[in-house]
N, C-alpha and C positions, 0 to 999 in steps of 0.2 A: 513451469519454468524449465522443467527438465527437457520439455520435448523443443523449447527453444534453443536451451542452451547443443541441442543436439545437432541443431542446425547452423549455428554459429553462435558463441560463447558470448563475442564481444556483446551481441545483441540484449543477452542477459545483463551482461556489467552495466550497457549501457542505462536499461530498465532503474538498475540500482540505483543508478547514481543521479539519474534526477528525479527520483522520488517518489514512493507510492501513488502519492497524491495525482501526479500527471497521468496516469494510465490505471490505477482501481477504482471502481467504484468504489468501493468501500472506502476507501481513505481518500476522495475528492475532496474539494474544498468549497466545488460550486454544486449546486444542484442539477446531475445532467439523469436524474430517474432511470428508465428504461431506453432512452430512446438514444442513438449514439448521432455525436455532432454533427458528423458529415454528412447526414443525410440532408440536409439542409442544401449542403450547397452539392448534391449531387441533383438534387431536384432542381435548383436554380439553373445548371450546366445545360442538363436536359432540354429544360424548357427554353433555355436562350440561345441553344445550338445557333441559330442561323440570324437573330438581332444582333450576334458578336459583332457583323460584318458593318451593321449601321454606323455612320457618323457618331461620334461622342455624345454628342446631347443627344440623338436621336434613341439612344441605346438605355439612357438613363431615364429617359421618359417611358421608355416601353419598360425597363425595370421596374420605376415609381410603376405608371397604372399596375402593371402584374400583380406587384407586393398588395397592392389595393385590395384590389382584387382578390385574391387569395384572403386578405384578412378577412373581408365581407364575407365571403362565404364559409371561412369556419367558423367566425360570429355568429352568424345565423346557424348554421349546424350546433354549436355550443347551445343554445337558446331552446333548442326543440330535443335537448339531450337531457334526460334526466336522471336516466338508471345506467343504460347498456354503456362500459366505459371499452369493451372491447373485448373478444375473446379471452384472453391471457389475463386480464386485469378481472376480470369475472370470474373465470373460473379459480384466478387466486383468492378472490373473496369471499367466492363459495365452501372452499376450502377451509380456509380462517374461519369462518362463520362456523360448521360443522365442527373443527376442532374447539371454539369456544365456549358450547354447552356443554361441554365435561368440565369446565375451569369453576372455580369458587372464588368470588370478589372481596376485600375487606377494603370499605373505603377509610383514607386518612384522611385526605380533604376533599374539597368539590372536584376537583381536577386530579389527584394524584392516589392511586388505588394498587394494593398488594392484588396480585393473583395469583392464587395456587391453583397448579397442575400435580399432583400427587405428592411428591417429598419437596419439588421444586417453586420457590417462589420468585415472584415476577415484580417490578416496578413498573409502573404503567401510569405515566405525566401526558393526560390528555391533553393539556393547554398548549405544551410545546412539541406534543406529538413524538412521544418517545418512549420506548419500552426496556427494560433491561436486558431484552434478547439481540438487542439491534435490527431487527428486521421490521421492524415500524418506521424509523427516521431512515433507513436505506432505500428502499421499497417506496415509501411513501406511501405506503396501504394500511391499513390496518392489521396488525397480528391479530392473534387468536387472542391475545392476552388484551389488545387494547378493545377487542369487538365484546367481549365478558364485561368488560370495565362500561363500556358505553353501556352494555343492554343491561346491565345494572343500574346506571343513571336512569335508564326509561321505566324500569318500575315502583 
């Protein structure tokens, strides 16, 4: 905030005042993970550069098949995907995974498991996928704390 407000103040006020929620992730209200909105339709722009020029229906129909299109093939791509979720999302899980064999599990219920990290304890609701640290329900990955908690369900 400081280095925006350095560039023009208003910018910050304006931040403020319509709300966490419209621009942190952390405090969203929809589920937008890692990936930022607009990519979306920068990709759309791209690829429509020169259909803009079509007739209206003509434009809408190369739209509809595209969108098709594209669905089909990250379907299929989805389908023959099992492990590899991407660089960054791997190596955060690798991560997690490595910090998680030092944690100590006590289960409460089927779903809902204390983990201890040395002095500190953790709450860990696998049903709704949430951790006391926050970085489970932000992330949408698993923490260290919820990857102890499952690999204690598996023994």
């Amino acid at each position: 905030m400081s280095k925006i407000e350095e560039i023009d103040p208003h910018v910050k006020t304006y931040l403020y005042d319509i709300g966490y929620h419209r621009w942190a992730r952390v405090h969203a209200t929809v589920n937008r993970t890692w990936t930022m909105t607009s990519k979306i339709a920068e990709s759309l722009n791209a690829v429509t550069k020169y259909a803009r020029e079509l007739p209206i229906v003509e434009l809408l129909e190369y739209m509809r098949t595209l969108l098709e299109r594209w669905t089909k093939e990250k379907l299929l791509k989805v389908k023959g995907t099992f492990t590899y979720l991407g660089y960054i999302f791997n190596k955060e899980l690798d991560d997690n995974r490595t910090l998680s064999h030092k944690l100590r599990v006590r289960d409460s219920t089927d779903y809902i498991h204390t983990v201890i990290d040395g002095v500190r304890r953790y709450i860990v609701c696998l049903e709704n996928k949430k951790c006391s640290c926050g970085q489970f329900q932000l992330d949408e990955l698993p923490c260290p704390h919820a990857l102890a908690a499952l690999r204690q369900m598996d023994e």
